[in-house]
N, C-alpha and C positions, 0 to 999 in steps of 0.2 A: 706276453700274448702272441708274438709274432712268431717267438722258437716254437711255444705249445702247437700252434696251427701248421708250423712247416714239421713236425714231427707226425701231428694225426695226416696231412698230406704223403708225407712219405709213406709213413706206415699202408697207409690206404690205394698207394699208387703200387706197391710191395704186394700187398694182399691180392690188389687186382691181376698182375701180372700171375703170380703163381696161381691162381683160376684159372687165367685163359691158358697157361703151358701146361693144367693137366690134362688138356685135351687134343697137346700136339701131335701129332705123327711122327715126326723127326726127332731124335735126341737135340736139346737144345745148344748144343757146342757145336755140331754138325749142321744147325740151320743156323747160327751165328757167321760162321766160317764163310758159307754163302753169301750171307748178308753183307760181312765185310767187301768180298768180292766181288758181289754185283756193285755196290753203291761205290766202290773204290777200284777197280778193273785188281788185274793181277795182283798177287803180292808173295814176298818169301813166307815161307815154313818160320822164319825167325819175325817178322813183321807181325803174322798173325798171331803168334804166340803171345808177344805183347802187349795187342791187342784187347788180349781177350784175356790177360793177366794168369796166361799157364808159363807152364815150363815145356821146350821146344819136344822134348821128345813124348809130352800129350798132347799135344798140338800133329806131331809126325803121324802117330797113331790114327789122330781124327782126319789125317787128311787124307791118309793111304785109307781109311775108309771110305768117306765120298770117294776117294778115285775105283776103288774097287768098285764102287756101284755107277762108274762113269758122272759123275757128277761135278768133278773136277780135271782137270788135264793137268800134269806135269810137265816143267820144260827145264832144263837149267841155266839157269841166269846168264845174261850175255856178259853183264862185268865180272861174277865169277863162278866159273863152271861148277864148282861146287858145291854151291848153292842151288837150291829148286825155286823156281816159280811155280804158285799154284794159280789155276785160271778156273773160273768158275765156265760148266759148257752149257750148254742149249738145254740139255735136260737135267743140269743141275738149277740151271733158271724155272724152267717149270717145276722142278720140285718148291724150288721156292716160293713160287706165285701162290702154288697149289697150298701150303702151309700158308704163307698172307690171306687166301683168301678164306680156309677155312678156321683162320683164327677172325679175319672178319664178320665172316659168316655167324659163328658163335657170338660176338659181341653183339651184332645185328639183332639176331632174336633175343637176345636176353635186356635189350635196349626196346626193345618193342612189347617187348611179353611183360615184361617185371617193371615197368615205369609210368607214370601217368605222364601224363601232356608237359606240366610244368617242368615236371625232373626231365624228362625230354629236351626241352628247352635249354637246361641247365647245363646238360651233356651235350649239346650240339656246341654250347660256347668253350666248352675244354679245351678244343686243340687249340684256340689259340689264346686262349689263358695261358696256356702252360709254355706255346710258344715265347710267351713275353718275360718268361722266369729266365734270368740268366744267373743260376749260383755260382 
């Protein structure tokens, strides 16, 4: 009973996600990158790689992207020059907010539009339901 229920959860948390990222603006490795960045300050080309379970030189690719569009700063690492730090900058942040808030925004109306009062209710308790799951 407990595995069937954490399978249709997963499944359903899976489903849900890939609905709200057909409507993102950003490629989603490019707002990830961010993500890490902002919630984590700086990090190398090789940290975030890891991260986010690529291989360094797609990871290199994705970063010299956001940098081409100034969304990131490069600097090299002070213990080894070699090495890059990537830093998320002021209008890699607003890009970010701007994607947060228009994946909020989407969840928003479709929590409003497509739910009756109760299912509302229901959804108001998720975040922290799910905050209390530790797999």
């Amino acid at each position: 009973m407990d595995e069937e229920l954490a399978e249709e959860l997963r499944a359903a948390i899976g489903d849900f996600v890939r609905r709200v990222r057909l409507h993102d603006h950003m490629p989603r490795g490019q707002a990830a990158v961010l993500g890490h960045l902002d919630r984590t300050g700086p990090l190398s080309i090789a940290d975030l790689a890891r991260r986010e379970g690529v291989r360094h030189q797609t990871m290199t690719r994705t970063v010299h992207l956001l940098h081409d569009r100034a969304l990131v700063a490069l600097s090299p690492d002070e213990q080894d020059r070699r090495r890059q730090v990537v830093t998320v900058t002021e209008s890699g942040r607003r890009a970010l907010d701007g994607e947060r808030r228009h994946r909020a925004s989407g969840i928003a109306r479709a929590i409003r539009d497509d739910l009756d009062d109760d299912e509302r209710e229901i959804v108001r308790r998720i975040p922290e339901i799910l905050g209390k799951l530790r797999p």
